[in-house]
C-alpha positions as CSV (number, residue, x, y, z in Angstrom):
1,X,142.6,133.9,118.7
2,X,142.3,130.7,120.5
3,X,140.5,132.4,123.3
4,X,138.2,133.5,120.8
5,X,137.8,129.8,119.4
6,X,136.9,128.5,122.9
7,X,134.0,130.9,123.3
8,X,132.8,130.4,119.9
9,X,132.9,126.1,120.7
10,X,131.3,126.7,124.5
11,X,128.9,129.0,122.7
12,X,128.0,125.9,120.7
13,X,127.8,123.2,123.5
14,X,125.6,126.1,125.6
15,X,123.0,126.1,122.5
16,X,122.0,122.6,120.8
17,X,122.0,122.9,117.3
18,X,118.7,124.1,115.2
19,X,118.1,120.4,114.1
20,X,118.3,118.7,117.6
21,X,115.1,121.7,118.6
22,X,113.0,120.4,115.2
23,X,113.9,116.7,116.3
24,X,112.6,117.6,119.9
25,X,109.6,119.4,118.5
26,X,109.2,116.5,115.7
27,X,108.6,113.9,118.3
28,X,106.4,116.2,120.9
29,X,103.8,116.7,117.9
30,X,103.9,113.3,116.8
31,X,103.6,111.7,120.4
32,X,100.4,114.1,120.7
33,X,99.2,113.1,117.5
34,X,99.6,109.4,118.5
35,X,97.7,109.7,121.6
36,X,94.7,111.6,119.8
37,X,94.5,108.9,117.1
38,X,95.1,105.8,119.9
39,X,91.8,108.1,121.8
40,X,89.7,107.8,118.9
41,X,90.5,104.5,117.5
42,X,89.4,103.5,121.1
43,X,86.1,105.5,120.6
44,X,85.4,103.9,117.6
45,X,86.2,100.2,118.4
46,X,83.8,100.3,121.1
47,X,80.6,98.8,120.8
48,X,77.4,100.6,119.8
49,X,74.6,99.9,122.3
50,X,72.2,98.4,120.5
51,X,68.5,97.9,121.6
52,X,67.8,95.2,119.4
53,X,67.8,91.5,119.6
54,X,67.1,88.9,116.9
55,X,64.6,86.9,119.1
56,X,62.6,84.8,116.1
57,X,63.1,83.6,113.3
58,X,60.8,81.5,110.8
59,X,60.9,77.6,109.7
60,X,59.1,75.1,107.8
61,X,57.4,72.7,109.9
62,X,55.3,69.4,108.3
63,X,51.5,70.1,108.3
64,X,52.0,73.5,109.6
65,X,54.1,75.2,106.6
66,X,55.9,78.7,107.7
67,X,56.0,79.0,111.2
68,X,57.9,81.3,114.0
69,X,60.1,80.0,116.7
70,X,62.7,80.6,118.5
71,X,66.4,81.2,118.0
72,X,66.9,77.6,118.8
73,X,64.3,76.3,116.4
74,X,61.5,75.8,118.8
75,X,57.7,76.2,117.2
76,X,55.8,79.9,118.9
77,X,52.2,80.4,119.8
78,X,50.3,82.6,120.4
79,X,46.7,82.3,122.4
80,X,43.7,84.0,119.8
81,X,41.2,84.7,123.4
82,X,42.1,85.1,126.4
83,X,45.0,85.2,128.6
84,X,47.8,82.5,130.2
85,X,48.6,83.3,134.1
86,X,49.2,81.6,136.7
87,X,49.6,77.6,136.3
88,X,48.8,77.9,132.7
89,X,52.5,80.2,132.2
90,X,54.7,76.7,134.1
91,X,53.0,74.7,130.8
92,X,53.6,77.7,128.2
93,X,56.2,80.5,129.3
94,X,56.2,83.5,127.6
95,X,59.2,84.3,125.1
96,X,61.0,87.2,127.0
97,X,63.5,89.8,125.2
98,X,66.6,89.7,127.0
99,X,67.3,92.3,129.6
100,X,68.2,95.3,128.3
101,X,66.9,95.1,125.1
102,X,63.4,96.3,123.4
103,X,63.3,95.5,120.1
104,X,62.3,92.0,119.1
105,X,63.8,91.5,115.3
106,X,63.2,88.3,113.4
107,X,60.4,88.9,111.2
108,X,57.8,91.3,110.4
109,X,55.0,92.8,112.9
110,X,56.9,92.0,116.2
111,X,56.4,93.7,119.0
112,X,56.9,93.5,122.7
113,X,53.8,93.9,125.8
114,X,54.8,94.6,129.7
115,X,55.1,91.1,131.6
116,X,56.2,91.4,135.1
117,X,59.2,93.4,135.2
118,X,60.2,92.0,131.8
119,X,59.2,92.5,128.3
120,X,57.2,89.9,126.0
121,X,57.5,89.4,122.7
122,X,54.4,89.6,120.6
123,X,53.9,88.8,116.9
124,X,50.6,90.8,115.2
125,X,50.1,92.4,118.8
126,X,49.5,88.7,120.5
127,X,52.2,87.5,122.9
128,X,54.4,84.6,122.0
129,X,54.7,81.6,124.1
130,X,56.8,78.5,124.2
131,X,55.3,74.5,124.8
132,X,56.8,72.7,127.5
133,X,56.1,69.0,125.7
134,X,57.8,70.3,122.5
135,X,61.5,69.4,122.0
136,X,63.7,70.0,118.9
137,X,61.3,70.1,116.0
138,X,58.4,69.5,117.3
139,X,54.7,70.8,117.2
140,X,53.0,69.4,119.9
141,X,51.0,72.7,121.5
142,X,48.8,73.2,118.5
143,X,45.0,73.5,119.7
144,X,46.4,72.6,123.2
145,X,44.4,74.7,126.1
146,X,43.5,77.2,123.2
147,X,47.1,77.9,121.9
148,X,47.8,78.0,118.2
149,X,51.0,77.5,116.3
150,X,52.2,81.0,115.4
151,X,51.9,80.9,111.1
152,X,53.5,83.2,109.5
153,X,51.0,85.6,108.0
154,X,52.2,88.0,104.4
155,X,49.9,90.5,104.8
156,X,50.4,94.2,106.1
157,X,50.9,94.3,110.0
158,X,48.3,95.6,112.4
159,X,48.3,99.4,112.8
């Protein structure tokens, strides 16, 4: 009988119990499942690419009411006739988008028109420009060279 127990005991040792395989099995799933779950939380933390840019946005300036500028509070214009090259863009350069992005958000009817290798923005299909005498709140390029303040207009936007 005793040789009969020993067998039975190194029988035992040979084979792990059924709990110590579900155990094994129990963390091999849930590692697996981990990894999945750490993959897609990494997929969805990561930024969507995103075309956009808020590039104006409208303020109240004295005489002029409603008016677009920049981010930075800086009055627009825009030119009615004609065009600005040359000299004329080192006294008003053009508001850019940034690179990599092509749609100008900030108000209503903007849009953006080829400049160089860049993109302009332009507000009821006229391109926006910045005045190198303005600083902070200032207005100083109205009816300057043929640049007028960009107003804000309510109406529907050009089709």
């Amino acid at each position: 009988m005793t040789v009969g127990r020993q067998w039975s005991y190194a029988i035992a040792a040979a084979e792990p119990p059924g709990w110590v395989a579900r155990t094994a099995t129990a963390i091999a799933v849930i590692g697996s499942v981990t990894a999945v779950s750490a993959e897609l939380a990494s997929a969805q933390a990561a930024p969507a690419v995103t075309k956009s840019a808020t590039v104006v946005k409208i303020v109240t300036r004295h005489h002029f009411g409603k008016i677009l500028a920049t981010t930075h509070g800086r009055a627009l214009y825009i030119k009615p006739r004609g065009g600005c090259t040359g000299s004329c863009l080192t006294i008003w350069p053009p508001l850019l988008m940034p690179k990599g992005k092509t749609i100008p958000l900030g108000t209503h009817c903007l849009g953006t028109a080829r400049f160089r290798h860049r993109l302009q923005v332009t507000y009821r299909e006229m391109r926006l420009y910045t005045y190198v005498n303005d600083s902070g709140n200032s207005v100083n390029g109205n009816n300057v060279q043929g640049f007028k303040v960009a107003k804000l207009v309510t109406r529907a936007c050009p089709a």
